[in-house]
PATI-627795 format. One record per residue (C-alpha): residue in three letters; residue number from 1; x, y, z. Coordinates in nm, 2 decimals. Layout:
BEGIN
+-----+-----+--------+--------+--------+
! res !   n !     px !     py !     pz !
+-----+-----+--------+--------+--------+
! ala ! NUM !      X !      Y !      Z !
...
+-----+-----+--------+--------+--------+
END
This chain:
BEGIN
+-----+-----+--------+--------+--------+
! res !   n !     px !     py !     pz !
+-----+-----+--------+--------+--------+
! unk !   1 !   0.00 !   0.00 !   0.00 !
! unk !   2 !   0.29 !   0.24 !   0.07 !
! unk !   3 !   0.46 !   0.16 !  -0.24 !
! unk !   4 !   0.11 !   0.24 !  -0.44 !
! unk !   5 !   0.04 !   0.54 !  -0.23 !
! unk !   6 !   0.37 !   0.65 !  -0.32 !
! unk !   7 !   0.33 !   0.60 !  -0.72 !
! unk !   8 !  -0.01 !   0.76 !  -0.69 !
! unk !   9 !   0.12 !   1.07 !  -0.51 !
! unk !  10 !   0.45 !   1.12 !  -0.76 !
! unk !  11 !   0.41 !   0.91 !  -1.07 !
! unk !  12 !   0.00 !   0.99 !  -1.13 !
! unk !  13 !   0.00 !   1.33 !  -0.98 !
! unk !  14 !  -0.23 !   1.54 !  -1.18 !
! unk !  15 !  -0.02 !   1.87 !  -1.10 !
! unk !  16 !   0.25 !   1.70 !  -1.35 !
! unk !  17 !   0.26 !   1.56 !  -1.68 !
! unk !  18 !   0.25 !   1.14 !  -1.71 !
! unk !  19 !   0.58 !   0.99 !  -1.63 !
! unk !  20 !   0.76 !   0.67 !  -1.54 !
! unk !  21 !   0.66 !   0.47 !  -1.23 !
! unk !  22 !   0.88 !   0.56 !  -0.95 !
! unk !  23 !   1.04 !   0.43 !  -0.65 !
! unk !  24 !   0.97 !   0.50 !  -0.28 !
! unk !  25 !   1.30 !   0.75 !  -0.19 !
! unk !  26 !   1.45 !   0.71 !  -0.46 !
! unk !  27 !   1.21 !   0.84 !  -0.75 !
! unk !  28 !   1.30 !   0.79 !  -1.09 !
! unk !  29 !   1.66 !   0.77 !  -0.99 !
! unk !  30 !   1.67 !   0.38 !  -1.06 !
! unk !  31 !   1.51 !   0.47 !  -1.45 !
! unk !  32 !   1.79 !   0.73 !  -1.49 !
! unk !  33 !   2.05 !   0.50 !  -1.35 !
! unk !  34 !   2.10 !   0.77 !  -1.06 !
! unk !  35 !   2.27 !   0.99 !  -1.37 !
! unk !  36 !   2.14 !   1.27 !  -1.64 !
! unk !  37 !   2.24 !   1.16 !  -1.95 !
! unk !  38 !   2.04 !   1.28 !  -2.27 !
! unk !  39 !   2.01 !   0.95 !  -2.44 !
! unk !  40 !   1.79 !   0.80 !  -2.15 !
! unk !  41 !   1.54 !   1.10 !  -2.15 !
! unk !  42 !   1.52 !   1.06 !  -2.53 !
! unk !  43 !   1.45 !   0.72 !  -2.46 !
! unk !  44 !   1.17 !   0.81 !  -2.17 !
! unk !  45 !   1.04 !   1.05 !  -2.44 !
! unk !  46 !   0.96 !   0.78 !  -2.70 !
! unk !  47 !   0.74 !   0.63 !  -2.42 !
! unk !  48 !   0.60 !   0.89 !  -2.22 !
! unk !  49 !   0.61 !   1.19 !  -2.51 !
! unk !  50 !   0.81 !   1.50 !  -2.55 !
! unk !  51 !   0.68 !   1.66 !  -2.21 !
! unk !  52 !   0.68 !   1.39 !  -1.91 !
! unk !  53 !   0.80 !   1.42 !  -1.51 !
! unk !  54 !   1.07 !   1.23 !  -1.37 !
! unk !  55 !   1.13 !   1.22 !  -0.99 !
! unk !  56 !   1.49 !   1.32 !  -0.85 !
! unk !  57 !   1.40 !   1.15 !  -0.50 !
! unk !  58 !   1.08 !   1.35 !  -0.37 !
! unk !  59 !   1.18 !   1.68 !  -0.63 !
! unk !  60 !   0.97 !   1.63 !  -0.97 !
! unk !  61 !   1.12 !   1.75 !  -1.27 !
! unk !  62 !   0.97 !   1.83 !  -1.60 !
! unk !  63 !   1.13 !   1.72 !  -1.90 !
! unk !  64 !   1.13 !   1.93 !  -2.26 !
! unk !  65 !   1.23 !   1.67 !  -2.55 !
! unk !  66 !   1.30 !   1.83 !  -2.89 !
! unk !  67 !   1.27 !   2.21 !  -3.00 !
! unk !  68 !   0.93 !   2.24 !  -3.07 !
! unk !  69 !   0.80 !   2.14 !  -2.70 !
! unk !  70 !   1.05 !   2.37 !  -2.57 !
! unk !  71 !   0.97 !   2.63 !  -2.83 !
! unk !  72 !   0.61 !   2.65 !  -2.74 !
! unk !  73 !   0.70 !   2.62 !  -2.36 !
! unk !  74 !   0.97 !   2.90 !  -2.33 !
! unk !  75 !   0.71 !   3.11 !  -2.54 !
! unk !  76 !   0.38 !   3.02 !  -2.40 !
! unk !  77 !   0.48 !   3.01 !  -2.05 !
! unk !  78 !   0.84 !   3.19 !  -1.98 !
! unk !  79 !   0.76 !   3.36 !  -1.67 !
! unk !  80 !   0.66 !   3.05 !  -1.50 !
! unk !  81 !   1.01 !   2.90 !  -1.58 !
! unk !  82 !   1.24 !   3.14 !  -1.49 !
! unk !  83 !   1.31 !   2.95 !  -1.21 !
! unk !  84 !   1.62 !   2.70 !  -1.12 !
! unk !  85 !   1.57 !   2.38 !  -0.90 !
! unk !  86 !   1.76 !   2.39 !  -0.54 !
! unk !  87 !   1.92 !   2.08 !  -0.54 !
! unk !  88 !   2.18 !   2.02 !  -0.24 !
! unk !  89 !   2.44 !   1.97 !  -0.45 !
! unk !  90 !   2.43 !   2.29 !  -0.63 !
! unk !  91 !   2.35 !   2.52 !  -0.35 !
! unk !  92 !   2.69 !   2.36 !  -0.15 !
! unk !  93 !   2.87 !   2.35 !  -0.50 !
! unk !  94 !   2.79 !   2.70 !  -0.59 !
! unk !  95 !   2.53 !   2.85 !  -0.34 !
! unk !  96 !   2.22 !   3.06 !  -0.51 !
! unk !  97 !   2.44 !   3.33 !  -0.72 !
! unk !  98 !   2.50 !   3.44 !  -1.07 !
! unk !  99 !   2.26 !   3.33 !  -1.34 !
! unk ! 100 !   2.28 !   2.99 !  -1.30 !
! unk ! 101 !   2.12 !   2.92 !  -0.96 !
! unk ! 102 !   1.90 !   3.24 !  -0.86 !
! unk ! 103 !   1.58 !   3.28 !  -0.95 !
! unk ! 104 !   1.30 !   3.57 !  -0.94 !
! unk ! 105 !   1.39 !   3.95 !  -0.94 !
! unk ! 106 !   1.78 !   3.88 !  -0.89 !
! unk ! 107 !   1.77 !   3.60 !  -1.18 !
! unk ! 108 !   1.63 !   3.91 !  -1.41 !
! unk ! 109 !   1.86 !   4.13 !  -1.29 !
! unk ! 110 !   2.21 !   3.95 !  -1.35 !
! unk ! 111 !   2.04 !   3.83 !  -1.68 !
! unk ! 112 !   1.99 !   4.18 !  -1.80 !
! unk ! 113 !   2.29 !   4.33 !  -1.69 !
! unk ! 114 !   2.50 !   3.99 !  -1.88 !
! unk ! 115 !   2.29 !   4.09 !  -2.23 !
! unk ! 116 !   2.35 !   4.45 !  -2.18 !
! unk ! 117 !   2.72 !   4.43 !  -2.12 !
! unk ! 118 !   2.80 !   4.17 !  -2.37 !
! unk ! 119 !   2.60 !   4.44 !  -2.63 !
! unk ! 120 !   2.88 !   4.69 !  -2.54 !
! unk ! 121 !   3.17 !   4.47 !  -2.58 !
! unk ! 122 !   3.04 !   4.37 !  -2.92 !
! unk ! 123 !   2.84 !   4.04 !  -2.93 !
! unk ! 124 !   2.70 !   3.94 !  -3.26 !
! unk ! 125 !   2.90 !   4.25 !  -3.43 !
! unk ! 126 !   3.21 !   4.31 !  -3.63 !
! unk ! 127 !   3.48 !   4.32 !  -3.35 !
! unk ! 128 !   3.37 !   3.98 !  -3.17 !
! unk ! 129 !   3.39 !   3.84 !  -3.57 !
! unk ! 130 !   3.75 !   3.98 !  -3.55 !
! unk ! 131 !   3.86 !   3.81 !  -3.21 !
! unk ! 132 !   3.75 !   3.44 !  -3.31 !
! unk ! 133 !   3.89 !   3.52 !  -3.68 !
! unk ! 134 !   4.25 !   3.60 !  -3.50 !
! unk ! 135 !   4.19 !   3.28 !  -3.23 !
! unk ! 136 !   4.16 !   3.08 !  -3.55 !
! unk ! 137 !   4.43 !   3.19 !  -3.75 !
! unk ! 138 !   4.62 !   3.10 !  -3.41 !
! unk ! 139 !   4.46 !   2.76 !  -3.44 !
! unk ! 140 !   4.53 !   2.72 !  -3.74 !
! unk ! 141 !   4.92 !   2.77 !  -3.66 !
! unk ! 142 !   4.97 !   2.52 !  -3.39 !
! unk ! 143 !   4.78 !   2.26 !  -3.63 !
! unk ! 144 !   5.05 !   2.34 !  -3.96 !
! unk ! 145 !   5.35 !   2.32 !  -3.66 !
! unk ! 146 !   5.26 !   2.00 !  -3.65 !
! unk ! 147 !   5.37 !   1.92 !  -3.95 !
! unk ! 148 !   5.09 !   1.67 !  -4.02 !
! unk ! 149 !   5.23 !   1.45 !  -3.72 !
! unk ! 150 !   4.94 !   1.26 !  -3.51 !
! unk ! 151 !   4.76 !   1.47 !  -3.22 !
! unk ! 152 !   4.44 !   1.51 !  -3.04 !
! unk ! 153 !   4.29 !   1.87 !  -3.17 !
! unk ! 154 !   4.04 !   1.90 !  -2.86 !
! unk ! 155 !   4.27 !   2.04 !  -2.65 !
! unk ! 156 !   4.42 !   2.29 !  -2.90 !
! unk ! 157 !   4.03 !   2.38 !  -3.00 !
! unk ! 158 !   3.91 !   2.42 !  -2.63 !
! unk ! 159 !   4.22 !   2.61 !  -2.57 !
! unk ! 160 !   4.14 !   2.84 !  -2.86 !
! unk ! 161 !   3.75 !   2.85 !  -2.77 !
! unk ! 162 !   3.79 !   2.90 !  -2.42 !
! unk ! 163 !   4.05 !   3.23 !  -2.54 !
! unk ! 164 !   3.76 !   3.40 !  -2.74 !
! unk ! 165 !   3.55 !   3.41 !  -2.38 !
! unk ! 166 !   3.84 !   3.44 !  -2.19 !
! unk ! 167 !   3.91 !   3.79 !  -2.40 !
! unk ! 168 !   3.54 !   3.85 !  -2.31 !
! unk ! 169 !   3.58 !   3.78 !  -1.95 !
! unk ! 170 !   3.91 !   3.90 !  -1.85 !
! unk ! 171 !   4.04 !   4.11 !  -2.12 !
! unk ! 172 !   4.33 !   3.87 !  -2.22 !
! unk ! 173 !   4.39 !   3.54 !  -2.37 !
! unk ! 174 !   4.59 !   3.27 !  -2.22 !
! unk ! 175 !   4.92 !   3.06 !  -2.37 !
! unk ! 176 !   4.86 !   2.66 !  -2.41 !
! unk ! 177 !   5.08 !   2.61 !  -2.17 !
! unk ! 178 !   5.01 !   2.86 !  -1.92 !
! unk ! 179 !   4.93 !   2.62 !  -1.58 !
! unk ! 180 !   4.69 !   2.82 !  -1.42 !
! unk ! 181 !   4.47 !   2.85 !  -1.73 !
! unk ! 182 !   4.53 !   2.49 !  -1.72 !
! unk ! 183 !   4.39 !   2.44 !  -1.40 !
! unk ! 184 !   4.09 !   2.67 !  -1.49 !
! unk ! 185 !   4.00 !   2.43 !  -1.79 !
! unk ! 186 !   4.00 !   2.11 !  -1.59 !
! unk ! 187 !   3.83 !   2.26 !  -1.30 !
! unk ! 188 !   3.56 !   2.39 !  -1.51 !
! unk ! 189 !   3.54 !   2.08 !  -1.71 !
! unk ! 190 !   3.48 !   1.89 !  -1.35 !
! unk ! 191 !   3.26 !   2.10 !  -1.21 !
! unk ! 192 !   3.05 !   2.08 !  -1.55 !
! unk ! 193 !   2.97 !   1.74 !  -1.56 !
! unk ! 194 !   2.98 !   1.70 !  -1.14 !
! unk ! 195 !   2.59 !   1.76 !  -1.14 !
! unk ! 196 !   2.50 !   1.46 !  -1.41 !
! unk ! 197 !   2.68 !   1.18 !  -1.19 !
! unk ! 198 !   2.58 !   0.93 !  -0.97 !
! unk ! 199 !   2.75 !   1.09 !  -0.67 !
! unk ! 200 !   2.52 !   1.42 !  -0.74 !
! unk ! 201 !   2.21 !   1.24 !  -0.70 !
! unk ! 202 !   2.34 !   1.04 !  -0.40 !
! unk ! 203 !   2.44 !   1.37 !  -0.27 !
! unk ! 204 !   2.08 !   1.52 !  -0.35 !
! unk ! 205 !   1.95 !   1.21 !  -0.16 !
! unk ! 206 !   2.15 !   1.23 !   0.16 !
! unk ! 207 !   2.34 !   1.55 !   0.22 !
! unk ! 208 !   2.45 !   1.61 !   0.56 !
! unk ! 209 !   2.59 !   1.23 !   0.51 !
! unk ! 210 !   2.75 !   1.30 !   0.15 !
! unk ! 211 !   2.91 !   1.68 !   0.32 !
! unk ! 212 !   3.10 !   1.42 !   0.54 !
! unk ! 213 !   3.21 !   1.13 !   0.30 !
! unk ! 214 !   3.49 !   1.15 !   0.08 !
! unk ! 215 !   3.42 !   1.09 !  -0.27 !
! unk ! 216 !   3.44 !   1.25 !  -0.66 !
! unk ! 217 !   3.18 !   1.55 !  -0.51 !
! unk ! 218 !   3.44 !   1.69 !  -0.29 !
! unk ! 219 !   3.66 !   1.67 !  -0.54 !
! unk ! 220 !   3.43 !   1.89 !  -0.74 !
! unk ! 221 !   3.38 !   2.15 !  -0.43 !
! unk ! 222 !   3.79 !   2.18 !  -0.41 !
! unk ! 223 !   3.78 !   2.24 !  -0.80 !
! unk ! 224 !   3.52 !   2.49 !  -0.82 !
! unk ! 225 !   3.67 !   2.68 !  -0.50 !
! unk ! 226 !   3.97 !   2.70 !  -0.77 !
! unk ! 227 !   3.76 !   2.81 !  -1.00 !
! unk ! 228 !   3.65 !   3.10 !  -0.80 !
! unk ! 229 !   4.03 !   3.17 !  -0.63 !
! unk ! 230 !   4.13 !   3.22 !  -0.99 !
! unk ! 231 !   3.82 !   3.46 !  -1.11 !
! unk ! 232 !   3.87 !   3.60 !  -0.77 !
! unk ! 233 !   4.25 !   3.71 !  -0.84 !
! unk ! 234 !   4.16 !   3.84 !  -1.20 !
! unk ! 235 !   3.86 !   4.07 !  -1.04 !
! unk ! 236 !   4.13 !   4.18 !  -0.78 !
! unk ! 237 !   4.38 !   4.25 !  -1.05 !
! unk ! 238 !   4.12 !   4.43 !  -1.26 !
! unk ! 239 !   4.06 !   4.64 !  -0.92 !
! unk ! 240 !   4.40 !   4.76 !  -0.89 !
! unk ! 241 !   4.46 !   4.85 !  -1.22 !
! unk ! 242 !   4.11 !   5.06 !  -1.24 !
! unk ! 243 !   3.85 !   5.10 !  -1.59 !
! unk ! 244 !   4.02 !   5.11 !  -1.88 !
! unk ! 245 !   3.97 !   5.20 !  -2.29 !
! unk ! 246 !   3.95 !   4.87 !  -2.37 !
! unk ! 247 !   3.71 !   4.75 !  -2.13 !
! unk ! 248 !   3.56 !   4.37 !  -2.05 !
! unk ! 249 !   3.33 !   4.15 !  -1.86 !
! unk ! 250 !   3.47 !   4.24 !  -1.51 !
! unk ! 251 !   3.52 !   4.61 !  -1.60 !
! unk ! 252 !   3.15 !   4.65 !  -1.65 !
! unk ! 253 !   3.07 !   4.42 !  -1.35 !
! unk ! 254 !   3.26 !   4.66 !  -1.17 !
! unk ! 255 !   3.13 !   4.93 !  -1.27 !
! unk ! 256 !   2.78 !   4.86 !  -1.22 !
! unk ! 257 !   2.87 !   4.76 !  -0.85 !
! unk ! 258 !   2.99 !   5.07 !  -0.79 !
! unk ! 259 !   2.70 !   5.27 !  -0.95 !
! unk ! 260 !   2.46 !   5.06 !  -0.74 !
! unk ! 261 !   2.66 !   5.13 !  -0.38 !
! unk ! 262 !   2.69 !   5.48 !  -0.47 !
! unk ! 263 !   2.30 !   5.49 !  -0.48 !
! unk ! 264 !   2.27 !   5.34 !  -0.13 !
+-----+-----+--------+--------+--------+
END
């Protein structure tokens, strides 16, 4: 009876669109094979449709399969999904900031200052055509130094990639072999994919357990605090040295900061 009670209350609630059968505790979790990977909702979604719930534990989700379902969604109803799901891992990964995890008034704010200052530093325009042209022609370099001799190209492309944000973000590009930018990239990468593994929905499970146990999420939490000791030391650098002509990301961060305390 628990076990049907259960279904009825998650898998058959009329709040949410059909779904899966699900589990007591666990949800869905067992369907997904306690991980997010797109193949299995695409395979969910040639059973249930392109719009069905799976349950992370007792936290329903909605799933969106293919571009016309979230077309008609994002356009029919954006207001009403604006919001981001607290999950325990994120909030101890990254706590409710930036665009990512906030939601509401603050979620609109950060989103509009991010479109308005990526307008001034020229997205979708002429100069931002010229900064991936020159990354590529810098590509394009390493590749013929080669000499046609076997290599992986990922790591020279997300090298030259992660350059065109980087002179976005910080102003500056970064050598191949500069460590630090190094360290950047594979604490980025980690932190990335830490939410879609099993340890994540463990985590989400059974938190004040999983803040104690050792495991691939703490290694995640030490990577991301490197993330943000590294952004942290640009900011501070761009502090010291004040706005310049050639402004970036954290110039107009920091300039809106300071128009908002001067209006307190």
């Amino acid at each position: 009876m628990f076990i049907w009670g259960y279904y009825r209350k998650q898998g058959e609630d009329p709040l949410y669109p059909p779904g899966p059968p699900t589990l007591p505790i666990l949800g869905n979790l067992w369907t997904l094979r306690f991980q997010l990977h797109h193949e299995t909702f695409i395979e969910l979604a040639e059973i249930y449709g392109n719009v069905y719930t799976v349950w992370l534990g007792h936290i329903p989700v909605i799933v969106l399969n293919g571009f016309k379902a979230v077309k008609e969604v994002l356009n029919s109803h954006s207001e009403a999904y604006t919001g981001r799901p607290l999950l325990p891992f994120f909030m101890d990964l990254m706590g409710e900031k930036g665009v990512v995890l906030t939601s509401g008034h603050t979620w609109k704010q950060q989103r509009r200052f991010g479109q308005m200052a990526l307008k001034k530093l020229g997205l979708g325009k002429r100069n931002m055509e010229v900064r991936i042209q020159e990354e590529v022609q810098s590509l394009l370099e390493m590749f013929a130094a080669m000499e046609g001799s076997p290599t992986d190209p990922s790591v020279s492309i997300t090298h030259s990639v992660s350059n065109v944000i980087s002179a976005v973000v910080f102003g500056k590009r970064f050598l191949l072999e500069d460590k630090d930018f190094q360290k950047l990239h594979k604490a980025t990468e980690l932190v990335i994919a830490a939410p879609g593994t099993l340890w994540a929905r463990i985590y989400d499970l059974v938190p004040t357990l999983m803040r104690h146990l050792p495991g691939p999420h703490q290694k995640a939490i030490k990577y991301f605090q490197i993330l943000c000791s590294f952004i942290h030391n640009e900011v501070k650098e761009h502090q010291e040295l004040g706005a310049k002509e050639d402004m970036d990301f954290i110039d107009h961060y920091l300039i809106q900061i300071s128009k908002v305390q001067s209006a307190y």
